[in-house]
C-alpha positions as CSV (number, residue, x, y, z in Angstrom):
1,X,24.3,5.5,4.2
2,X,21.0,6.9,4.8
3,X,18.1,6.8,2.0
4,X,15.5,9.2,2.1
5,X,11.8,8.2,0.7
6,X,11.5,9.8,-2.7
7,X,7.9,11.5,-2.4
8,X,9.2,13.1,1.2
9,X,12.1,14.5,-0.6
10,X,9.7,16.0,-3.6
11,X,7.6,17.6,-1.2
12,X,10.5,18.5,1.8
13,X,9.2,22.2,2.0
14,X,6.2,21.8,3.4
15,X,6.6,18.3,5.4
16,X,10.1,19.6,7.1
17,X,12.8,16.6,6.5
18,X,11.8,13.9,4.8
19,X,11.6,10.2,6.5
20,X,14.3,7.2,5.9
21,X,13.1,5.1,3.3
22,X,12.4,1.9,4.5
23,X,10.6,-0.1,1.4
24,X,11.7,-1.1,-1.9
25,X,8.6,-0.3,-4.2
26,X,7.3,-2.2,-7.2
27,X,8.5,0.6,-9.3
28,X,11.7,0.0,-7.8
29,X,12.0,3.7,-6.0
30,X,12.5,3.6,-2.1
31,X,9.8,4.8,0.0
32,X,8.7,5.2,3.9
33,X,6.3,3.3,5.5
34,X,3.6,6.1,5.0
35,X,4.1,6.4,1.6
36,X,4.5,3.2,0.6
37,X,1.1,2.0,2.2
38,X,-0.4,5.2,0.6
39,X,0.8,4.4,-2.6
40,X,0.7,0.4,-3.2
41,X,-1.8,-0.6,-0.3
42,X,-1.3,-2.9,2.6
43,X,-1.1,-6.1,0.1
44,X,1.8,-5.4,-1.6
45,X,4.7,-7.0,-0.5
46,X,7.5,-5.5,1.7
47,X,11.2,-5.8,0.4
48,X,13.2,-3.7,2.7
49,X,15.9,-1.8,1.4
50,X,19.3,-3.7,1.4
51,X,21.2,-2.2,4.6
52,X,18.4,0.1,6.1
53,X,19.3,0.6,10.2
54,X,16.0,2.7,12.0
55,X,17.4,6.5,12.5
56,X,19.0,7.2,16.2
57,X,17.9,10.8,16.0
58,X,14.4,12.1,16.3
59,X,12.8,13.4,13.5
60,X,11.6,17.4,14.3
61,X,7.9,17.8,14.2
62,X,6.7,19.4,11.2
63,X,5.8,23.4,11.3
64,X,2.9,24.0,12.2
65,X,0.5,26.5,10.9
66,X,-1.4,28.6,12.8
67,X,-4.7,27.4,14.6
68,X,-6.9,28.4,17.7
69,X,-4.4,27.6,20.7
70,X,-7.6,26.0,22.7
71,X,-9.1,24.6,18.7
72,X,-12.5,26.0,19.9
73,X,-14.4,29.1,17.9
74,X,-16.7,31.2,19.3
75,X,-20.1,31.0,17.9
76,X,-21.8,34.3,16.5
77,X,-25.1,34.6,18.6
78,X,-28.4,34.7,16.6
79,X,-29.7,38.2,16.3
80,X,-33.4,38.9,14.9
81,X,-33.8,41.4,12.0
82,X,-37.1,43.3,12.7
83,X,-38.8,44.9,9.3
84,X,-41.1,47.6,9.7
């Protein structure tokens, strides 16, 4: 049975499919590594959720929006104003 992370599955629309859940929170929700760090720090203990196996397929990337291909802009060059 696979578990998804609960914050991936709030916010599937705009991250694309949401990651296995991996870590039993404090609050006792499931979460991926991501969003487990992000939420409870790197001090908080790991409990790993009871029959979790690592996913055989490979998770799509997520879309992505649109950017400069070469991520370069062109700069504006400096033009003088003369006043008479």
């Amino acid at each position: 049975m696979v578990t998804y992370c609960t914050v991936c599955e709030r916010q599937a629309e705009s991250l694309g499919q949401p990651s296995h859940a991996r870590w039993v929170g404090p609050d006792g929700n499931v979460y991926c590594s991501i969003h487990f760090t992000q939420r409870f720090g790197h001090g908080e203990k790991l409990v790993r959720v009871e029959g979790y196996e690592a996913p055989t397929e490979i998770k799509p990337p997520a879309p992505k929006e649109d950017k400069p291909k070469n991520g370069r802009r062109r700069r504006r060059k400096k033009t003088e104003t003369v006043e008479a």
